[in-house]
C-alpha positions as CSV (number, residue, x, y, z in Angstrom):
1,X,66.1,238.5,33.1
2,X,66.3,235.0,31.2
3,X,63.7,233.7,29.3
4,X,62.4,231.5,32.6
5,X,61.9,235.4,34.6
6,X,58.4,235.8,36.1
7,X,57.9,239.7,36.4
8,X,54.7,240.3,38.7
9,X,52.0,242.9,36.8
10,X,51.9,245.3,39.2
11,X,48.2,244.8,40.2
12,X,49.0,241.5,41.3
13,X,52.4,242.2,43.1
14,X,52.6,240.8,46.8
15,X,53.6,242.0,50.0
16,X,55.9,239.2,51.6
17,X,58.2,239.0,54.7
18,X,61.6,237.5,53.6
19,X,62.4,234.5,56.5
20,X,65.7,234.7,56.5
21,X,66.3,238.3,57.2
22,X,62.3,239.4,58.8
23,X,62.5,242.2,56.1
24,X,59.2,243.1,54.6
25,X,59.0,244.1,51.4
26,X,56.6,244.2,47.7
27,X,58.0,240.9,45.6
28,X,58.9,242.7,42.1
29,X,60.3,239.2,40.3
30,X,61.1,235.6,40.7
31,X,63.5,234.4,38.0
32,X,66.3,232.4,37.2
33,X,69.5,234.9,38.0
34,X,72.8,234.6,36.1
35,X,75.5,236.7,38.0
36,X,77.4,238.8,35.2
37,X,80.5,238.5,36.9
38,X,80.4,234.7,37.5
39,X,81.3,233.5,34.0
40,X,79.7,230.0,33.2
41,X,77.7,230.1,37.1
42,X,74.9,228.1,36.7
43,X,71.6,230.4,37.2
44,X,70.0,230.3,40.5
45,X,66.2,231.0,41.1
46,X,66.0,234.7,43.1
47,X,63.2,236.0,44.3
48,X,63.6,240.0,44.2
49,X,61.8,242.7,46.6
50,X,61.1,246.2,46.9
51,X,61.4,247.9,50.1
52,X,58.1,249.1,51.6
53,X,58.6,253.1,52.1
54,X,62.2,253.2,49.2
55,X,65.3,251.9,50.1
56,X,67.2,249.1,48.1
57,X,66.0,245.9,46.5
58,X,67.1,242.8,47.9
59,X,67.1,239.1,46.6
60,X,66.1,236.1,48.5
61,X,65.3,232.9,47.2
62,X,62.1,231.9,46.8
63,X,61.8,229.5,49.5
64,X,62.1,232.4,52.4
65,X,59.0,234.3,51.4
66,X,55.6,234.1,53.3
67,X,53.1,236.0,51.7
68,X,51.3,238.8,54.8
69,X,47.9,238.5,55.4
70,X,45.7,241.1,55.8
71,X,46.4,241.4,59.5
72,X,49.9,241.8,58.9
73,X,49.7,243.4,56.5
74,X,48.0,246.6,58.8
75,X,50.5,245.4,61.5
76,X,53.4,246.4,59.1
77,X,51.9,249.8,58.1
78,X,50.9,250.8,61.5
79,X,54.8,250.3,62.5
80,X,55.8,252.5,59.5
81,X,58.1,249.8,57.3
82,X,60.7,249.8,60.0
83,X,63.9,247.9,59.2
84,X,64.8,244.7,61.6
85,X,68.2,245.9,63.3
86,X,70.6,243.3,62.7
């Protein structure tokens, strides 16, 4: 990550919903993202997110994350982390 990265202490990591897909997930980073393969690509600013349960980390910008209250937060754990089908 570039020297503008934000890496959450664990203690303080959230659990967000991602808008633009309805995944749920715990938000690991939010940083400034240079694509390797992209030579000379400007950065852009990712948000990334763990999976609730495993599975694969996804990126997001920042803009698409709502943080979960408490409610739903309990919501989301009594449905067991399920996946939105697509």
């Amino acid at each position: 990550m570039s020297s503008r990265s934000y890496r959450l202490p664990r203690k303080d990591r959230r659990l967000v919903r991602d808008e633009a897909t309805g995944r749920v997930g715990e938000l690991q980073a939010i940083c400034d993202y240079h694509e390797p393969s992209r030579i000379g690509a400007t950065a852009r600013r990712l948000a990334f997110i763990r999976p609730l349960g495993g599975g694969r980390e996804w990126t997001t910008t920042p803009d698409y994350l709502t943080a979960l209250t408490p409610e739903e937060y309990q919501r989301e754990a009594e449905q067991g982390w399920e996946e939105p089908v697509n």
